[in-house]
N, C-alpha and C positions, 0 to 999 in steps of 0.2 A: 644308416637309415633304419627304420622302424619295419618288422615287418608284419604282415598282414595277419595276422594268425591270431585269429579270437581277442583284438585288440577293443571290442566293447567291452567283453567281462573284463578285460586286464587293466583298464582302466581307470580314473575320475580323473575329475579335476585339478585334481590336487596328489593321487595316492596311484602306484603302479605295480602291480601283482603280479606273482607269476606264483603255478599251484603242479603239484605231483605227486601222487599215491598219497593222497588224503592232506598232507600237507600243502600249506597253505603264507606267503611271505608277502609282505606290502612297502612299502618305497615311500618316500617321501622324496619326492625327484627336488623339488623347489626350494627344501633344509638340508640344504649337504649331503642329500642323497646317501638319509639313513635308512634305515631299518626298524619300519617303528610297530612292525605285525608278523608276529608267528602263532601262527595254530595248527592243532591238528583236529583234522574231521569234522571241520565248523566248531572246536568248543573254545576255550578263554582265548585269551591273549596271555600267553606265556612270557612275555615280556614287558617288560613298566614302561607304558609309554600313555599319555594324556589321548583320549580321542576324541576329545571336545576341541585340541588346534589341531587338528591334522585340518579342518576345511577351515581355518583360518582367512578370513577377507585376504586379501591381496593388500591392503593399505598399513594390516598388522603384523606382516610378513617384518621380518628386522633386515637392513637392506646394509649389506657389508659394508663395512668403511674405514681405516685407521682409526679411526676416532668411536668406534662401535666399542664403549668396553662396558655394554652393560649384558646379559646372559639369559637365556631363555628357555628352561629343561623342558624340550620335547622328549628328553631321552631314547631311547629306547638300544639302537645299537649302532656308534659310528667313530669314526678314526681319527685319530689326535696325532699329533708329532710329541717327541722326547728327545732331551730330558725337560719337563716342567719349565726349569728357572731358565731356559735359557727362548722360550717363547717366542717373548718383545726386544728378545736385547739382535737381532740379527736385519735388524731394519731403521730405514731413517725418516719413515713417513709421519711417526707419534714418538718426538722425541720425550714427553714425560713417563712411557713404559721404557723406553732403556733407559732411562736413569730410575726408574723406580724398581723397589723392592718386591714391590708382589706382582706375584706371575701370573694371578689370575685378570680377569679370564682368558681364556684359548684363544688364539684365529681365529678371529671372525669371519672372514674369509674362507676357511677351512668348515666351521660349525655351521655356516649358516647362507654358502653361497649356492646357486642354482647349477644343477646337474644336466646334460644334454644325454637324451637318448641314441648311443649307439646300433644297439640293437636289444631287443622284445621279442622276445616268443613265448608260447606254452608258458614253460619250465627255467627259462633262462633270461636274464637282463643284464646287461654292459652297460654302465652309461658313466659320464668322465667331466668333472666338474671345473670349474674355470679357475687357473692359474691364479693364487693367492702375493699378492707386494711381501704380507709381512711378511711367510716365512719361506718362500721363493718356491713352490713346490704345486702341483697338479696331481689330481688323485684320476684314476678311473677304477673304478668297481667292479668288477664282475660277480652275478651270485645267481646259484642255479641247483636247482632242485632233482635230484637222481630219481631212478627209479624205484630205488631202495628207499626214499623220501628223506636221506640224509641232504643237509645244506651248506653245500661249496661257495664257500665267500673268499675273493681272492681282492685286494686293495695293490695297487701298482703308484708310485710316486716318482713323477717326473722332476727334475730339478729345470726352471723356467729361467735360469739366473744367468750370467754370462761368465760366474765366478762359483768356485762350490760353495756344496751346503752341508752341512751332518746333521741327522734325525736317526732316533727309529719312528718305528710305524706300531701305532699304541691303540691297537683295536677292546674297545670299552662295550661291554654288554649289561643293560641294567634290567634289573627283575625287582618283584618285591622284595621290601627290607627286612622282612621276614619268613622269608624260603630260606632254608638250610642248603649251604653253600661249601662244597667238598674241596679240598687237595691233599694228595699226595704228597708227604716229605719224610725223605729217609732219619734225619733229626730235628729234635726240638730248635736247635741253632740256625736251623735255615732257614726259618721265621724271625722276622723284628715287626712287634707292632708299633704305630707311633704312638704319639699321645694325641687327644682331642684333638678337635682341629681350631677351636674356638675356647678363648679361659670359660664360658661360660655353662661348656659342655660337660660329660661326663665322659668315662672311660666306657668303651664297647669291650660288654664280655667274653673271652671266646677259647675253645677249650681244645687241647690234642688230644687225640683218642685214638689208639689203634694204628699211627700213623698219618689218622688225618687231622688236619686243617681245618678251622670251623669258625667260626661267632655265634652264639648265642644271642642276637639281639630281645628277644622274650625274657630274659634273665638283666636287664638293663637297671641299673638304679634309678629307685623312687624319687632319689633328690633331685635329679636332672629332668629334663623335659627333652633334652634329648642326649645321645650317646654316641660319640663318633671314635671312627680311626680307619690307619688304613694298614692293611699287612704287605711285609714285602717279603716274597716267596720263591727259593730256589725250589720248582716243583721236581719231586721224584720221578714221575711221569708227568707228558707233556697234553694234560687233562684237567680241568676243572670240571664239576659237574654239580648240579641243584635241584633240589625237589621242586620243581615251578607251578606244580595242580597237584592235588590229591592221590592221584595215578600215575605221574608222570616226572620223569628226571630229565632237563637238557644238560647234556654232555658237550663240550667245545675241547677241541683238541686242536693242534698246532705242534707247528715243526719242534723239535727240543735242538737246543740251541747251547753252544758251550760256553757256561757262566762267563766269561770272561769276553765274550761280544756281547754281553747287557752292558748298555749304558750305569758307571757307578752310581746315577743319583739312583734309579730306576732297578726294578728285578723284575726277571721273565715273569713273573705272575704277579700282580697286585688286587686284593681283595681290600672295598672300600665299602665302610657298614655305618650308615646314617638308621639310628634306629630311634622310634617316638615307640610308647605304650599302642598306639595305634598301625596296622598294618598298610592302611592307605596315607601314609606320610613318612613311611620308612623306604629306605634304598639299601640295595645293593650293587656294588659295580663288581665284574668278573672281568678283567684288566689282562691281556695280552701284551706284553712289550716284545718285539721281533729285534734283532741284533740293530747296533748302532753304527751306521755307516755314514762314508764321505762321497757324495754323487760331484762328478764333473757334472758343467753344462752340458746336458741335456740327457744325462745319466740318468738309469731309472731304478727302482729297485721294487721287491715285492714281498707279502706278506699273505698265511693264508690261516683260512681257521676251517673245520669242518662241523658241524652241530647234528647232533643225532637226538631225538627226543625216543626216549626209552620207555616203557611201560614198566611203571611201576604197583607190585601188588600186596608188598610188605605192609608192619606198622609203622608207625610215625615215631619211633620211639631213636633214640640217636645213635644203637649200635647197631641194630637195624638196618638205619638207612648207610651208616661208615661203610657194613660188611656188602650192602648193596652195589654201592658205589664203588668199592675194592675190587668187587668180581668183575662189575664192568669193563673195568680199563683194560 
């Protein structure tokens, strides 16, 4: 049940907030109950997310179905299953995804089905979204604001099936495609970038310095129009972190996990870098993958992240911000 507690301001329509010590988080209960608003102290949106569909009509809502395989980036911060290729192939409702080769898109079911309000207050929100055919699994959410203004996001997956299932829980955070985006790795080898994702694309630049982990998408080639890849990352510490304003670094930290419960297609950290000459058409994704496990019927398992947005007072220059992001962890 919802409870009573300053449930006008935590409200709309459409959007479900919850605020403490200047920070500030907003829901998208009705789109798979993402996370499509971080701020601090009323300033940006720290997060890449559209705010022209968040109040989206009710009629342009995309409404789950086997048959849903077309894709809609509201972005902003929400939970996937792994490994990729194995999506569509564990269902018998859309028999041309198990036989087909491409894994895209996600669960539709998972991306885009409607949330129920457990419990609201202040600082805190639970709510736990409806049981997905394709990939046999139920999510509920928790995420809640301390007083410290740090934010505890916890994702729990229920297996709904009468027979198991294996997943991990592939929690995706997307910011601008040009914030400088940090990791930690003890060696150059604990990095593989791919290649494009499209023949049409170019190669994303991205450099190790100092230990860390980077892309440069500003250094992008002129030939392309755009610049893609995606890195897959044994992190040294269990941190990602990004310059997201002027001032300000969000930090995401999570359990550190032993290489060898990551799913092989998949690594505990993936950085995914969509870069154009322009900043408002570029992406970044900050990619969590949590160990891969097998749920009995009605098995559940869990995954968690913490986010801390940091003040930052340094330059912008990129040893700088490495040595920034070094001391933080």
């Amino acid at each position: 049940m919802r409870s009573d507690i300053g449930l006008t301001q935590l409200t709309n329509k459409t959007m479900l907030y919850i605020e403490n010590s200047g920070v500030r988080v907003g829901v998208l209960e009705a789109v798979g109950g993402r996370i499509v608003l971080l701020q601090k102290n009323g300033g940006k949106n720290l997060l890449e997310s559209d705010e022209s569909m968040w109040n989206e009509p009710q009629h342009e809502r995309f409404v789950p179905s086997p048959d849903l395989l077309d894709f809609k980036a509201y972005n902003g911060h929400e939970v996937w299953v792994g490994p990729q290729s194995q999506w569509w192939k564990h269902q018998t409702l859309n028999k041309e995804k198990i036989d087909s080769d491409l894994f895209w898109p996600p669960d539709p079911f998972i991306s885009f089905n409607k949330y129920s309000v457990i419990s609201h207050s202040a600082n805190k929100l639970v709510i736990e979204g409806e049981g997905s055919p394709i990939s046999g699994i139920k999510f509920k959410k928790s995420i809640e604001i301390n007083d410290d203004g740090k934010v505890l996001f916890e994702v729990e997956a229920t297996n709904i099936r009468n027979e198991e299932v294996s997943w991990d829980l592939w929690l995706l955070t997307r910011i601008n495609g040009h914030c400088p985006a940090f990791v930690q790795i003890a060696d150059s080898t604990d990095v593989h970038v791919s290649e494009p994702t499209h023949p049409h694309q170019g190669e994303a630049p991205y450099r190790i310095n100092n230990g860390c982990f980077y892309f440069v998408p500003k250094e992008k080639s002129e030939k392309f129009e755009e610049c893609t890849a995606k890195a897959f990352i044994k992190p040294k510490k269990p941190v990602i972190a990004a310059l997201v304003d002027s001032d300000k670094f969000l930090a995401i930290r999570f359990q550190k996990e032993d290489p060898s419960s990551i799913h092989p297609e998949q690594a505990e950290v993936e950085i995914y870098s969509f870069a154009t000459d322009k900043a408002e058409t570029s992406l970044i994704e900050l990619e969590y993958h949590a160990p891969f496990k097998t749920l009995k019927p009605g098995e559940s398992m869990k995954a968690n992240e913490v986010w801390e947005i940091l003040h930052y007072s340094g330059k912008h220059n990129e040893d700088d911000l490495c040595n920034f992001f070094l001391n933080s962890i």
